[in-house]
N, C-alpha and C positions, 0 to 999 in steps of 0.2 A: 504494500500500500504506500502511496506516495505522502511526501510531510510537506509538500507544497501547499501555500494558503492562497485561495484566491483573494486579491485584496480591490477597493476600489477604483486602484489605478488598473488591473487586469481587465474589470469591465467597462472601463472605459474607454480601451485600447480595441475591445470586441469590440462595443460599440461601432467606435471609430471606423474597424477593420469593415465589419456586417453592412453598415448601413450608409457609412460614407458622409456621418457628420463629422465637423473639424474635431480637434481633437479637444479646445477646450469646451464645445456644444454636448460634447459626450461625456465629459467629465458632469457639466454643469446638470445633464439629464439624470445620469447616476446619483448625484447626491439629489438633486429635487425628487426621484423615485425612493430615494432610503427617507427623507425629512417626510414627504407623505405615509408613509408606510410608520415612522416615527410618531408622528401625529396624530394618526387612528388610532394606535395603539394607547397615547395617553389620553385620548378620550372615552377608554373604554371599548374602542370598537375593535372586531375581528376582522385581519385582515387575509381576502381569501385570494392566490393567486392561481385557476385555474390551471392544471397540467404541472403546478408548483407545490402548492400546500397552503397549508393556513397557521397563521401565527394567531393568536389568543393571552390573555393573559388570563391568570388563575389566581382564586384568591388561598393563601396555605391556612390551614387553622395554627395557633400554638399548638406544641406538643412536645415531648420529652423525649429527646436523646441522650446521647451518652461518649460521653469521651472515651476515646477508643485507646488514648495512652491510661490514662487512670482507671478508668471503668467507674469515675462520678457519673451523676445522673445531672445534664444540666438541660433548662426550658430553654425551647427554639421559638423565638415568636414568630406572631403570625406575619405574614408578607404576602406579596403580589409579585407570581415569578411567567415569564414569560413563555408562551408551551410554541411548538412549531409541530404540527404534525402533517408529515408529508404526503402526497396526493397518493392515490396510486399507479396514475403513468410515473409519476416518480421511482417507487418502489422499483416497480419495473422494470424502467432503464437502466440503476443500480445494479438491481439483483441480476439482470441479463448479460451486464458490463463485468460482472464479478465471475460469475460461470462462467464467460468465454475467456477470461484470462488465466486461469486455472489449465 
């Protein structure tokens, strides 16, 4: 498996390469498409990208862990953590991409 990250400059270079805006129009697309998707999110809303997945946030209740060096018992409060769960042409394309490299 590769430790290569795709990062914002990568898709903007796509971009750039796929559809043949300049390269700072693709940069400026790329983050205006993360600030929306940023936006919904802190509004509560689910953001769904067909043939992609959906991001959601979730709300966690308190509850009790446990520290794995000591074996204390310490409370985890409650929070709002972010879920992404993936489409499944997604899956798919993965799981099909992982069989044939094998």
């Amino acid at each position: 498996m590769s430790t290569a990250t795709v990062t914002r400059a990568d898709l903007a270079e796509a971009v750039y390469r796929e559809i043949g805006l300049s390269r700072s129009e693709s940069s400026e697309l790329v983050e205006s498409v993360i600030d929306h998707v940023c936006s919904a999110l802190l509004r509560g809303e689910t953001v769904k990208l067909a043939g992609f997945g959906t991001f959601s946030l979730r709300d966690k209740k308190e509850r009790m862990g446990r520290n794995p060096k000591t074996g204390e018992e310490v409370p985890i409060t409650s929070r709002r953590v972010l879920v992404f769960k993936p489409s499944q042409i997604l899956r798919e394309r993965v799981d099909s991409s992982l069989t044939t490299k094998k």
